[in-house]
Every structure is written in C-alpha cells, then in structure tokens.
C-alpha positions in Angstrom: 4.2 -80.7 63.7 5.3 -77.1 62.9 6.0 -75.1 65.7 4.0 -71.9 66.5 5.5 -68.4 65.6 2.7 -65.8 66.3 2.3 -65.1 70.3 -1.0 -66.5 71.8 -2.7 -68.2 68.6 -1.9 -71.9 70.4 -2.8 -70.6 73.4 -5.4 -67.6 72.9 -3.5 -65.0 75.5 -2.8 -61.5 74.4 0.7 -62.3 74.5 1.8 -58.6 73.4 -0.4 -56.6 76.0 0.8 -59.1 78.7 4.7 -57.9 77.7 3.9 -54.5 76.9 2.7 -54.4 80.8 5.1 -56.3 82.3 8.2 -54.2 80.7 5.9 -51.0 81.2 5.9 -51.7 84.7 9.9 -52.6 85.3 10.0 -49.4 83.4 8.1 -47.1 85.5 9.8 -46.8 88.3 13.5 -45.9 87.4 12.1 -43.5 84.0 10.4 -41.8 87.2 13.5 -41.7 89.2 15.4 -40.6 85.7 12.9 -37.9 84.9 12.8 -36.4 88.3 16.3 -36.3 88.2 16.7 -34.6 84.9 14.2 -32.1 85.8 15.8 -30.9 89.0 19.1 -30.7 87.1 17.5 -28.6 84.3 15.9 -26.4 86.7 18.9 -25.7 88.8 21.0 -25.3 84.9 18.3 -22.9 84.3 18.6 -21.0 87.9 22.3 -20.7 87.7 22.1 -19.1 84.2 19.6 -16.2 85.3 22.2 -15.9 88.3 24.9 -16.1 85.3 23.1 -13.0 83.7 22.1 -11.0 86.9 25.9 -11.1 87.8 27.2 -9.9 84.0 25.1 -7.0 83.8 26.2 -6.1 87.6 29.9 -6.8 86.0 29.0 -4.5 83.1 27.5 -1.9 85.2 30.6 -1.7 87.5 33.1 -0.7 84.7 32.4 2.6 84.6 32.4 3.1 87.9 35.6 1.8 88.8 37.2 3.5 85.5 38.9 6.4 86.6 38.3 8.7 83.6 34.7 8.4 84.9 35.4 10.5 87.3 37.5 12.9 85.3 34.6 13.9 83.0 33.9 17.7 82.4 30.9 19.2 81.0 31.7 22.3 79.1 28.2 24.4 77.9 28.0 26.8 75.2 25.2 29.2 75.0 25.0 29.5 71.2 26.6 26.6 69.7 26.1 28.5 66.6 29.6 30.8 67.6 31.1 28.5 69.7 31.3 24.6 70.8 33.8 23.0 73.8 35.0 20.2 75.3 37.0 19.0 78.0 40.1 16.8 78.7 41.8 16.0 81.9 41.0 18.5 85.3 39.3 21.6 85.0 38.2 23.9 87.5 34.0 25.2 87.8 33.9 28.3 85.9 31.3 30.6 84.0 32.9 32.4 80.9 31.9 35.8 78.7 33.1 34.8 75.1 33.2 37.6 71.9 34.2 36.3 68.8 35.4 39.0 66.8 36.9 37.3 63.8 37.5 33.7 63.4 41.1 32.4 61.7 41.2 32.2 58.0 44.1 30.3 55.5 45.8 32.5 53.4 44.1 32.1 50.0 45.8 33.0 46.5 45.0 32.5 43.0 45.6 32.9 39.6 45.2 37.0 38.2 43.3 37.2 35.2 44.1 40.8 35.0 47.4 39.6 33.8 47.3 38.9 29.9 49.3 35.6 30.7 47.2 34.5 33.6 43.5 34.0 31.1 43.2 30.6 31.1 40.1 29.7 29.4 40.9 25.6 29.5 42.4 23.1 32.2 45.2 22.0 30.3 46.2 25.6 29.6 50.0 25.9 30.6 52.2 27.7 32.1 56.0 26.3 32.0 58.0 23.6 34.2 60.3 24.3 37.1 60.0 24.3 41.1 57.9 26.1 43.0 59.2 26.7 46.6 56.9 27.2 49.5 57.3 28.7 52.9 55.1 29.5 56.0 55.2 33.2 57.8 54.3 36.1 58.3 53.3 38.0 55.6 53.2 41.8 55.8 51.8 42.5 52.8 49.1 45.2 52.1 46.9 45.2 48.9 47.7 44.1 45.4 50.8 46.0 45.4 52.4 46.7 48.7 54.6 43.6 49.8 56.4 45.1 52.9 58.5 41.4 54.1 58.2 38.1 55.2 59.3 36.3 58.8 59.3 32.6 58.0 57.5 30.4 61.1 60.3 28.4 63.1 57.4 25.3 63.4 57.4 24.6 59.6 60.2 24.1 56.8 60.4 25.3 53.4 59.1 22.8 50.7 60.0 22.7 47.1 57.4 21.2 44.1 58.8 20.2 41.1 56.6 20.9 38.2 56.8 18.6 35.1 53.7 19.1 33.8 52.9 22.7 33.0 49.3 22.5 32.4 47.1 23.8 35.3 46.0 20.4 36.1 49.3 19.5 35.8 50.5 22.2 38.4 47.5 21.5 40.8 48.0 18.1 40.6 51.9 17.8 42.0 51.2 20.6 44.7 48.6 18.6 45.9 50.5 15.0 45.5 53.4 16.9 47.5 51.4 17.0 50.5 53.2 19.8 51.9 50.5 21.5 53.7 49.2 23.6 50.6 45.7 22.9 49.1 45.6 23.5 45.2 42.5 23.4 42.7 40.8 25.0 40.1 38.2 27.8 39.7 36.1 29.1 37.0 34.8 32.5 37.5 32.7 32.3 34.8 35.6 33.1 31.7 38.6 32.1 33.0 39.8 29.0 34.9 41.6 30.4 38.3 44.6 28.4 40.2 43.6 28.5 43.5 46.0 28.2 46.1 45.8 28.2 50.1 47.6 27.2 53.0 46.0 23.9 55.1 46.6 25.6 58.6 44.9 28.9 59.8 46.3 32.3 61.3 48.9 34.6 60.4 51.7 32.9 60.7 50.4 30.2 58.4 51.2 33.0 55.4 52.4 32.0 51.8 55.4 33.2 50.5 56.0 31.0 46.9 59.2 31.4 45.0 59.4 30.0 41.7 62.7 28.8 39.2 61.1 29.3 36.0 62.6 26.7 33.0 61.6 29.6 30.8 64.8 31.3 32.4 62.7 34.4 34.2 61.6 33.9 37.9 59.5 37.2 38.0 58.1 38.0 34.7 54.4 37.7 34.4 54.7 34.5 32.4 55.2 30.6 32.2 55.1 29.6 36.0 56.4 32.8 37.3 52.8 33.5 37.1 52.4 32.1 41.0 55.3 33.9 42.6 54.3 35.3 45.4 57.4 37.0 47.2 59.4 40.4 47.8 60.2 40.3 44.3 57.3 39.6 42.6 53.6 39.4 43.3 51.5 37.9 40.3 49.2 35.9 42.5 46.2 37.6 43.8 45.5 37.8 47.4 41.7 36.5 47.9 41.8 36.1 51.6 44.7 37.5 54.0 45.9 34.7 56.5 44.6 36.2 60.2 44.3 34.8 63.3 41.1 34.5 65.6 40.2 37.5 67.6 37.3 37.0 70.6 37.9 38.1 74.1 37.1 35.7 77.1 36.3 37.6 80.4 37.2 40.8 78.5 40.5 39.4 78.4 42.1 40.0 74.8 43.2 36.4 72.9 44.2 35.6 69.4 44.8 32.3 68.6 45.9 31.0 64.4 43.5 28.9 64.6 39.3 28.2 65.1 40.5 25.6 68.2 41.6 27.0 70.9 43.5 24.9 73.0 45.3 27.2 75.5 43.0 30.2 76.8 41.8 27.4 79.3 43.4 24.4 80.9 42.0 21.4 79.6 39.1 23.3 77.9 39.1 23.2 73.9 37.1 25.9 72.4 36.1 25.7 68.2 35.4 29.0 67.1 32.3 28.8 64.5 31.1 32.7 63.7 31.1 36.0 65.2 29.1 37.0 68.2 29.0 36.8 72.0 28.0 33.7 74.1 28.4 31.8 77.7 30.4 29.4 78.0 29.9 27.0 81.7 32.7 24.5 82.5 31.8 22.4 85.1 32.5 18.6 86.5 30.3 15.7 84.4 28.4 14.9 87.7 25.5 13.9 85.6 27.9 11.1 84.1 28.6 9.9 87.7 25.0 9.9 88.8 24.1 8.3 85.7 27.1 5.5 86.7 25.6 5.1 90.1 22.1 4.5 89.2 23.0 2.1 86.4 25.3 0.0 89.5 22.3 0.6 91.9 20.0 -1.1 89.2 22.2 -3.7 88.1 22.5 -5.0 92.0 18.8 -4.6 92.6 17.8 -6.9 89.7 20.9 -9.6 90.9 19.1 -9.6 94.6 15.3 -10.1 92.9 16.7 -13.0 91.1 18.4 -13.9 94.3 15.3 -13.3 96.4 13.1 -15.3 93.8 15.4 -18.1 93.1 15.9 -18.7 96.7 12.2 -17.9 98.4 9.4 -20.6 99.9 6.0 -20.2 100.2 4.9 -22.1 103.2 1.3 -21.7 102.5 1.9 -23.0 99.3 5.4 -25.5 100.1 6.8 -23.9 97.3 10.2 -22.9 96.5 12.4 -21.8 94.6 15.0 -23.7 92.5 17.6 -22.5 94.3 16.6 -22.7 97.8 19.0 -24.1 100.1 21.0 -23.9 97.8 24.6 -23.0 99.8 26.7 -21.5 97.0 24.1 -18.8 96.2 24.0 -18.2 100.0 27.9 -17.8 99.9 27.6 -15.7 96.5 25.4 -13.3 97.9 26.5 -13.2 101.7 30.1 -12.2 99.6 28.4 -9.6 97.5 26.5 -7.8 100.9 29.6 -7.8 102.7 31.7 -6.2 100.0 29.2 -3.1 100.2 29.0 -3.3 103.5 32.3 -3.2 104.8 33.4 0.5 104.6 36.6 1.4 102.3 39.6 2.5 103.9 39.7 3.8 107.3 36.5 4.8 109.1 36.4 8.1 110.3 37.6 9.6 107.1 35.3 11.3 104.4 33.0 9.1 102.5 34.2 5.2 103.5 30.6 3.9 103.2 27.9 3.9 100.8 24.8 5.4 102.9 27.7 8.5 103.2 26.9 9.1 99.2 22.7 8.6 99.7 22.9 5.1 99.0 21.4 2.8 101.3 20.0 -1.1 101.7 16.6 -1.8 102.3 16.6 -4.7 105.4 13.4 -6.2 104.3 13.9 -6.9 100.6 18.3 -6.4 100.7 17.5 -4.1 97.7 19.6 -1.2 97.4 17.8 2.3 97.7 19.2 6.0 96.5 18.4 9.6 98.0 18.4 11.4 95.1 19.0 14.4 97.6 21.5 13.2 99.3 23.4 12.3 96.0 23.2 15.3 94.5 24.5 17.2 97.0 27.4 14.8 98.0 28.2 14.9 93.5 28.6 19.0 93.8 30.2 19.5 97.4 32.6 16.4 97.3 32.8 15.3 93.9 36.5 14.3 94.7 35.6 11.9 97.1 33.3 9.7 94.7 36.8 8.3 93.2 37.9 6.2 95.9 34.3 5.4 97.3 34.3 3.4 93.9 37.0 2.8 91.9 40.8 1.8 92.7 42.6 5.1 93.7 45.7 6.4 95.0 44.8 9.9 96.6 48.3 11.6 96.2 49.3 14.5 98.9 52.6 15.8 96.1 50.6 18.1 93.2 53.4 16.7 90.4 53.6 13.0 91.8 50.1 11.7 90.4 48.6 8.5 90.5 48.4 6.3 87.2 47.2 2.7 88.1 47.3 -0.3 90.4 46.8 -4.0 89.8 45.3 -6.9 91.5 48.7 -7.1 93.6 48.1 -3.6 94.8 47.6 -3.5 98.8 45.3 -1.2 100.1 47.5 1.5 102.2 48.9 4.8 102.4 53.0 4.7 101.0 55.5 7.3 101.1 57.3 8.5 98.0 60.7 9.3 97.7 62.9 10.5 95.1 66.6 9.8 94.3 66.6 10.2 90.2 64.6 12.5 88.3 64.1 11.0 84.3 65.5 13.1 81.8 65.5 13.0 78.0 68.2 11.6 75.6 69.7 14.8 73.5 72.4 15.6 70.9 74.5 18.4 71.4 76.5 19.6 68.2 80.7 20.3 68.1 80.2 23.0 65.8 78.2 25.4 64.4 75.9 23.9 61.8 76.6 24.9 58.0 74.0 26.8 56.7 73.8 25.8 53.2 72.3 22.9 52.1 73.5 21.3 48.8 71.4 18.4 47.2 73.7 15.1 47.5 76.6 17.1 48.9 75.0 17.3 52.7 71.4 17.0 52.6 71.6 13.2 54.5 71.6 12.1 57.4 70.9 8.4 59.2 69.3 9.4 62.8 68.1 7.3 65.5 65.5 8.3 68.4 64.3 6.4 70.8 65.6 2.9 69.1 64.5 3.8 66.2 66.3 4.4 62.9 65.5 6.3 59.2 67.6 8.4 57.1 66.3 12.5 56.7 67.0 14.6 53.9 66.8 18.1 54.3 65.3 20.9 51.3 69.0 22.3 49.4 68.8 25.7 50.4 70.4 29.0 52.3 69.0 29.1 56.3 69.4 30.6 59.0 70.7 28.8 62.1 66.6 29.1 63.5 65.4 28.1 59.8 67.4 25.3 59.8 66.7 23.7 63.2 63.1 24.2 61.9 64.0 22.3 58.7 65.6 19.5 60.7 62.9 19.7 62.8 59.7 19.0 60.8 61.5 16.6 58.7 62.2 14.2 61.6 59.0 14.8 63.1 57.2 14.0 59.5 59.4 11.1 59.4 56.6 8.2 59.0 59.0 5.8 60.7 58.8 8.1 63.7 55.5 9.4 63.8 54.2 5.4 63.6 55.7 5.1 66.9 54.9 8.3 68.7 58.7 9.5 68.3 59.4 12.9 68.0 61.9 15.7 68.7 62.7 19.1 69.7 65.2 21.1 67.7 67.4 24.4 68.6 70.4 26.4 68.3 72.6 28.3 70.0 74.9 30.5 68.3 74.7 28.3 65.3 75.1 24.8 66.9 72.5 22.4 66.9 70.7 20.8 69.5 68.2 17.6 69.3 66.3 16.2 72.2 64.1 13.5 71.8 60.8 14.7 73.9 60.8 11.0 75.9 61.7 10.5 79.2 64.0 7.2 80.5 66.7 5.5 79.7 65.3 4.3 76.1 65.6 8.0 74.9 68.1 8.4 73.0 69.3 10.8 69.8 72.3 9.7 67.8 73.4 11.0 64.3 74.5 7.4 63.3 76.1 8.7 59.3 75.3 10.6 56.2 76.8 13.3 53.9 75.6 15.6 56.1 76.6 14.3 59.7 79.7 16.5 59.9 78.5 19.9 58.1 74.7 19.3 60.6 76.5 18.4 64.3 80.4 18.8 64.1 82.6 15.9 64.1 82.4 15.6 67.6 78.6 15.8 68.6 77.8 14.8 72.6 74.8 11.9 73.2 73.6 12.1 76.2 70.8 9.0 76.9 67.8 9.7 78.8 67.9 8.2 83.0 64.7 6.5 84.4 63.2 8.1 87.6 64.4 5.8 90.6 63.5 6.3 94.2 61.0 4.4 96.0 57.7 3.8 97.2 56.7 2.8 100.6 60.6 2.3 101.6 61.1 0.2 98.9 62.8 0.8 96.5 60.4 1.1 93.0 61.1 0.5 89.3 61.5 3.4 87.1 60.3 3.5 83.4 60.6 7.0 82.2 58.6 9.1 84.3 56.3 6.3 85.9 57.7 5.0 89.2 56.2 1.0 89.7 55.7 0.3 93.2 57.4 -3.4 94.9 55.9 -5.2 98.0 52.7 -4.1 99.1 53.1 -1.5 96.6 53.4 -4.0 93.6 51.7 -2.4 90.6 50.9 0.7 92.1 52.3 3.1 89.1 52.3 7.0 89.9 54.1 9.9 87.3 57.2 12.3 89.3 56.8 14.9 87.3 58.8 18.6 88.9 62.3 19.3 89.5 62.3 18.3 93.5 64.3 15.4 94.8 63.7 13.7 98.4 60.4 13.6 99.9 57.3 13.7 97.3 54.8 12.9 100.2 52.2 10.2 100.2 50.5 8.1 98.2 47.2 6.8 100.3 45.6 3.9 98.0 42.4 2.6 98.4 40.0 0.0 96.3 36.5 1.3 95.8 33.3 -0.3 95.9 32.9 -1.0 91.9 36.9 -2.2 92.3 36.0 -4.7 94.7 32.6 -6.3 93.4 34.2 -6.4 89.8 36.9 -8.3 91.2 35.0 -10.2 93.0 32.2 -11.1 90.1 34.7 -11.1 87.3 36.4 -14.4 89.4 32.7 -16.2 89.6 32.1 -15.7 85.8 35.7 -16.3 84.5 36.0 -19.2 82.5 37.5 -21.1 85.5 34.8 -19.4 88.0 31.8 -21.1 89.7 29.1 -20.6 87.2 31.4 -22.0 84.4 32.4 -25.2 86.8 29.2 -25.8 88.4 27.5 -25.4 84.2 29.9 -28.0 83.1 28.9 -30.3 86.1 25.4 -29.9 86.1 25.6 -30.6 81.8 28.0 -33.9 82.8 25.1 -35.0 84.9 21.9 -34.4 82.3 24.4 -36.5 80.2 25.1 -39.3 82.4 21.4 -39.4 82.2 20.8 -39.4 78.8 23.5 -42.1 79.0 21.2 -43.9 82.0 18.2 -43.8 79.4 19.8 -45.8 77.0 21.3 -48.1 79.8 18.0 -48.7 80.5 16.3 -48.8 77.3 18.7 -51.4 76.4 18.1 -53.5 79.6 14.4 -53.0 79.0 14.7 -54.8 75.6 16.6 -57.6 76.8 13.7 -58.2 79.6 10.5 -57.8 76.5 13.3 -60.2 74.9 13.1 -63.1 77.0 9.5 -62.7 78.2 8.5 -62.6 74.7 10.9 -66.0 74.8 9.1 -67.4 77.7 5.3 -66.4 76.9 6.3 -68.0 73.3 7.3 -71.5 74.7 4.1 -71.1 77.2 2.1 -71.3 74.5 3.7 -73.8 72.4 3.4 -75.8 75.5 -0.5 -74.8 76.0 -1.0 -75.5 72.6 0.6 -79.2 72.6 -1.5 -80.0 75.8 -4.4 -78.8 74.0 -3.9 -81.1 70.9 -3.6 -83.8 73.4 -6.6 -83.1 75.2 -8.0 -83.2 72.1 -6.9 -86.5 71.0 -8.3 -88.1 74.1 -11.2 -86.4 74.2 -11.7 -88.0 71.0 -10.6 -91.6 71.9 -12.5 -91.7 75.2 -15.7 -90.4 73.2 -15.0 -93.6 70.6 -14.1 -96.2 73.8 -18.1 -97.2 74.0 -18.6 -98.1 70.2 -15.7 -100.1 70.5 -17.6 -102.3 72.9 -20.1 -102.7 71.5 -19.0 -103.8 68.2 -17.0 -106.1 69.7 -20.2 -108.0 71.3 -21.4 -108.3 68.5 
C-alpha cells in the first residue's frame, strides 16, 4: 500500500496549522526576549550618539576659547574706509586716531617719448636694437623733462641687468618682464604711437628708476636703437609720466611719510592701507566682541549637552517614564566630571577672576543650565580684558616684559616657576679678513657657494663697480632672493665696515650659521681668512631646573615640561616669574577630547553596544535554525500519526465490512 505524503489526507487534521502553532509558540517567547533586547540596545546606541554630538559641538565650541590668539584680537575702525582701511596683529594699546591723507605713494612710471623722431612706434614689433639694459633703485632727484640733478641708489635693492635679444618692443617688454626684477613693462597706444611703458613694482621715492643701457648699435646715449630707454645722468630719453613719491598724511597732527600705501610702523601692531586723500578716524581697540561671541558660543554649546543630559536621563513618575539613559552611571560620571570642571575655580582663590560667576557666568541649580549677565560680561570684557586669558585658555601670565609665554602641553603643571638666565641665543655671522673688492667681473669673482642655517646654494652677484654699501646690498638681495633660502624662511643681514663685509644670518641658536664654503669669489668677497662665528641656544632654567634652549624658546623640564616661553633682551640672571594656569575651555577640551577620542568611552561603549545587536542578529539565526529543526520533526511525527490513523482506519474498515457480511454467511450456510 503506498504510503501517505500529504499531511492530514489519512487522517483529516490540519496538519500545517497544528505546526505552524506549535513552532509559533516555542517561538514567542525567546523572539520576545530577543526583540526586547535589541530594542533597549538600539535605544541606548541611539542615546549615546546624541551624547556623542552634544559633547563634539561643546569640543568645537571650546577651541576658540582656549586658543590664545583669541584673546589677542584687535579691532581697528576706520571712519571712511574710502581713505583708509586697518588691521591689527599682535598687542595694541585702546587708542582714537586723527588721520589726513595728503598724498598716497605712487611707482615711478616712464615710457617711451614720441617727441623723439626714433621713439614713433606705430606697430609692436617696431624695434629698437639689442644689448642690456641695467636697472637700479633710488632716489631720483630729477626735475622735469630736462633737469636730472643725481641719483642715491637704495642700500635694500641691487642693481639688475636685462639682456635684450629681441629688439622689437614686444621683444623688449617681454625679457624685462621675464627678468622678474621688480620692474613692470607693457605697451601703450596713445592713439598713433605704441608707448613702452615702464614702472617700478614697489612705491615711494626711494623705489626711483635709474636705467642704463649698452647699446649693440655702439652709442649708449643717442636718441636711437635701445638707448631710447636710458634713463640716467647722461641721458634722459624716457619720459617721466609719474614721479616716484612717498605717502604723506599726518596722524595726530604728527607728520609721517611712508614709500608705500601700507603703513606698517606709525603704530605698533596696527597696519594702515592708504586708499585716497582726505581726513578720517581711525579707533583701535581690543576684539571684545570676538571674545563675547566665544563665550556665548561655549555657554550654548554646554547648555544643549545638559538638555540632552537632562532629557536622556529624566522620569516621569506620573507617567513611569524614563529616559534611555536613566540610571545610567557613566552619563552620571560624564556629567558630574563636566560640573566639577566649571566649578572648581582656576588657580588660586583670592586672586582676580578664578571662577566663572567672576566673568557674569553663572549655573542655574534647578535645570544645571548655564546662564550669562550680559552686564556683568561686558563690563568684566572692557575693565579686565587681560584676565579672560587664563579664566579660559592655558596661560602662563609672565611678570619679565621680554620673557613671554609661547605654549604648554598636556605635561604642563599648573604653578607659578621662576626663570632664570645663564645664556642669552645669539646669531651665527661671518666676519670678513679683508676689505671686499669692489669690482665684480663675470666668471672671474661673481661666485660664491654659501651656507645659512644648514642650508646650501651657490650666489652670483651682477659684474659691476660698487661701493662697499652697494655691494653688501648686492650680496644682500641675492641671498635673500635665493629660492633655496627663501623656501625655508632663511635670510640674512649684510654690512660693512670700512670695506669688509659682514653676514649674519637673522636666526637665533646654535643651528645659525653663515659660512662661505668656495667660489671664484670667496677670497676677493671675505678675505682669505673670514671668522664664523655659530649662533648659541638660550640656556638657563625654569622653575630651578635647568630648561632646554632652542634658539630663543626656553622648554621647561619637571613640572614645567612643555611649558615654552621666548627670552628676548640683553639681561642675564633673574627674568622673574612665570605663573601658569589652565583655563576653563583648557580643561573641558581636555577632558571631552579623551571621551570622544578614538580610544574614549563613546567610541568603546559604540563598539560594545554594536557587538551586542550582533550577537543578536547571530541569536536570531541560532534560533531560526533551531526553530526549523523542531517544525522538522513535528512535521516528522504528525506525518507517521497519520499514516498510523490512516492504517487503523482502513482496518476499521475492513471489519466493519466483514462483521456486516458475518449474518449472510449464516444463513446461506443453513440452507
């Protein structure tokens, strides 16, 4: 008899519906306990992650705070940006200023005459001849077309030479320009003749043209070829279009001139750009609006950490409903740290401004919040702006005006250290044997190999007659313009004293150094005999022990380690005090920096809590899989139930059928 397949046809059950039940109910109870699970974890994942953000935007919100330039911000205020704008760098001091533009600084401008019968250029590849063209920077004293009364060449820039190969005025515009000497050539038309234009790149009188030209049509001064553009004592073909002048304005009634449209000098730390003529006000005072504008930004930041705190954390009794993170003990810890941080005054109490309700800034005890007196803010930003530094950031409050603080580390204890002073850093110089030779000859003693600051190139100086001033200006510009050097922030000072030559590297320490290393022109420069002398690192110490000097930057040990302050000054011994605190933004930002670091709580307790939701996902198919085995074998035992059923109902129904025959069978028999 073939055996029965298709659950409940021998047996007429619903088979399927009885299994489906039977596993649904195994299954109920630990999908529950599974689900319940998961949902608590993804509720705490989510909880920590709006803690997560809270605490970054605190973190971001700190950084200006505890940066010190913050609190080295000036505002400088023009009246009339239309004559003059400002700005500020480093410490100022509150002032109001009169300013009267007279003139502003102009370059000195030349072209081109085409009053001169050789000078009508009607075309751009009109030419004029080859040869060099020879530039220098002075003072000009030179009055109208015809009145050239002498020249003072600047000490700050060298002489340059161009050589011209192509004579047309492209040509000539083209290699002055490629030169790159500070000269700025180009082409004019006036409306029927083409005009070389030339001017100087820098402002101010001093920043004059004198141009000297070597003619290959064998005449330097004639008013022809490319003597055209001389521009010197013995010849004056070029027209003057705009003198070279410095700026003229007085500040205070005070006379200044200045060669150029920024003024750097008239007052400490204040740059001033010259824009037109006129008279305006000009108000320096300290950026307290960037400080208040720091403080409300922190203020805000903590505020909206302590809602998420206060909502993550709360329970309703009326309601027995709380938050995902209630009871939670790490968020208690977190936040018990972050009150106690801004609690705790900084530094010693007693002294000015060592808590936060000092500066207007206050907690409110019912919601923790943080609350600001706008009053009491502002008046504390204008009357002790100076204090707001160490109320915040890391600061060392220095009692020595040239012993200044630079920056701390981690490692930094908070204390007050003495400073003293046994070495004072000094720059590495060259001192020449001999007076210099003052005529330079191309290939003869126009070289040499140098090396500043650890760092090597090879100069060659213009061929030319100086004087012992206009050659230390030559030497000079050329190592300053050196690329090698300028990439790496090396440059030099260059004089002379009765014709010998002295070059000192303008770094401090003992990597400053100046050596003529060879050359043709080694000997002829410097003497045979020239004196190095290598820079010395400040040494001395800091909180009795005894600091490591880098230049001028003196690195605390000890308590002290990575406390870095500048000895600037000539004074040995006793440099006074250094009293170092950690404001509030240092502490919190060191504090919240270590919980979101990558090895910080949030970042530890994320990678647990996402281990758990996938041991979870891995208990689902633990269970899925044991589920299947069970609907497996009950499927197996309701299958061979009815089987069964079915074979005792075929049986029934054979006897059935025999009994009903039994009485027919009798009675045939009687018969």
């Amino acid at each position: 008899m073939a055996s029965i397949t298709s659950a409940g046809i021998g047996s007429g059950l619903d088979i399927n519906s009885l299994v489906t039940q039977l596993v649904d109910a195994e299954a109920a109870a630990p999908t529950a306990r599974l689900t319940r699970r998961q949902s608590d974890l993804e509720l705490r994942l989510s909880a920590y992650g709006q803690l997560n953000s809270a605490l970054s935007s605190l973190s971001s919100s700190l950084t200006s705070l505890k940066t010190f330039s913050t609190f080295r911000s000036y505002s400088t205020i023009s009246s009339d940006s239309d004559i003059f704008t400002a700005s500020s760098s480093g410490n100022i001091n509150k002032a109001n200023y009169d300013l009267n533009v007279t003139s502003l600084a102009e370059n000195h401008k030349l072209s081109t005459d085409p009053a001169l019968t050789g000078a009508k250029f009607t075309d751009v590849t009109d030419t004029l001849s080859t040869g060099t063209l020879t530039f220098k920077f002075g003072t000009t004293d030179f009055t109208g077309p015809d009145t050239y009364n002498g020249f003072v060449q600047s000490t700050d820039k060298a002489a340059a030479t161009v050589t011209i190969t192509d004579s047309s005025l492209e040509g000539v515009r083209d290699a002055i320009n490629d030169a790159e000497i500070g000269v700025t050539a180009s082409l004019i038309y006036d409306g029927t003749n083409y005009r070389l234009a030339i001017s100087s790149d820098d402002t101010g009188a001093d920043n004059s043209l004198q141009i000297t030209v070597s003619d290959d049509d064998g005449n330097n001064d004639d008013a022809s070829g490319l003597s055209l553009l001389s521009f010197n004592g013995s010849s004056t073909h070029l027209e003057e279009n705009e003198a070279a002048k410095n700026a003229a304005f007085t500040l205070n009634g005070i006379a200044i001139t200045s060669n150029s449209n920024k003024v750097t000098d008239a007052i400490d730390n204040v740059t001033i750009n010259l824009k037109a003529t006129g008279t305006a006000e000009l108000a320096v005072d300290i950026d307290t609006a960037k400080v208040k504008t720091a403080v409300t930004q922190f203020v805000a930041s903590y505020n909206v950490f302590i809602g998420s705190v206060n909502q993550l954390t709360a329970y309703d009794p009326s309601t027995r409903v709380a938050g995902e993170l209630n009871g939670d003990g790490v968020t208690r810890s977190i936040t018990s740290s972050i009150q106690r941080i801004i609690s705790n005054p900084v530094g010693i109490l007693g002294d000015d401004f060592t808590i936060l309700a000092e500066a207007g800034i206050t907690t409110d005890p019912k919601t923790g919040r943080l609350l600001i007196n706008d009053n009491t803010l502002d008046s504390q930003l204008e009357n002790n702006f100076d204090k707001f530094i160490s109320l915040f950031a890391a600061f060392g409050e220095t009692t020595d005006a040239q012993t200044n603080f630079i920056s701390s580390t981690s490692d930094t204890v908070v204390g007050d250290y003495a400073v003293n002073i046994t070495t004072l850093a000094t720059k590495g110089s060259l001192v020449g044997s001999a007076a210099a030779n003052l005529t330079i000859v191309e290939g003869t003693n126009d070289e040499i190999t140098i090396n500043i600051d650890g760092t090597s190139t090879t100069i060659t100086l213009a061929a030319a007659t100086y004087t012992a001033a206009e050659l230390a200006t030559e030497l000079r510009t050329k190592i300053n313009d050196d690329t090698a050097f300028k990439n790496r922030g090396i440059s030099v000072d260059v004089t002379e004293s009765a014709g010998v030559l002295s070059i000192t590297s303008k770094a401090y320490g003992s990597s400053s150094v100046v050596e003529i290393i060879g050359g043709n022109g080694q000997t002829d420069l410097v003497g045979a005999a020239a004196t190095n002398t290598d820079g010395v690192d400040v040494a001395g110490t800091i909180g009795g022990l005894t600091a490591t000097g880098a230049g001028q930057l003196l690195t605390g040990t000890g308590s002290a380690s990575g406390l870095v302050v500048d000895i600037t000054g000539t004074v040995l011994g006793d440099r006074g005090s250094v009293d170092f605190k950690r404001g509030y933004a240092e502490q919190l930002s060191s504090y919240v920096s270590s919980l979101l670091a990558t090895d910080g709580f949030f970042k530890t307790t994320t990678l647990s809590l996402e281990d758990r939701l996938e041991d979870i996902a891995d208990d689902r198919v633990r269970l899925s899989n044991r589920l299947a085995s069970i609907e497996t074998r009950l499927r197996a035992q309701f299958g061979a139930l009815d089987i069964l059923i079915s074979q005792l109902q075929n049986t029934s129904n054979f006897l059935t059928q025999q009994l009903a025959a039994l009485p027919e069978i009798g009675i045939l028999n009687r018969r």
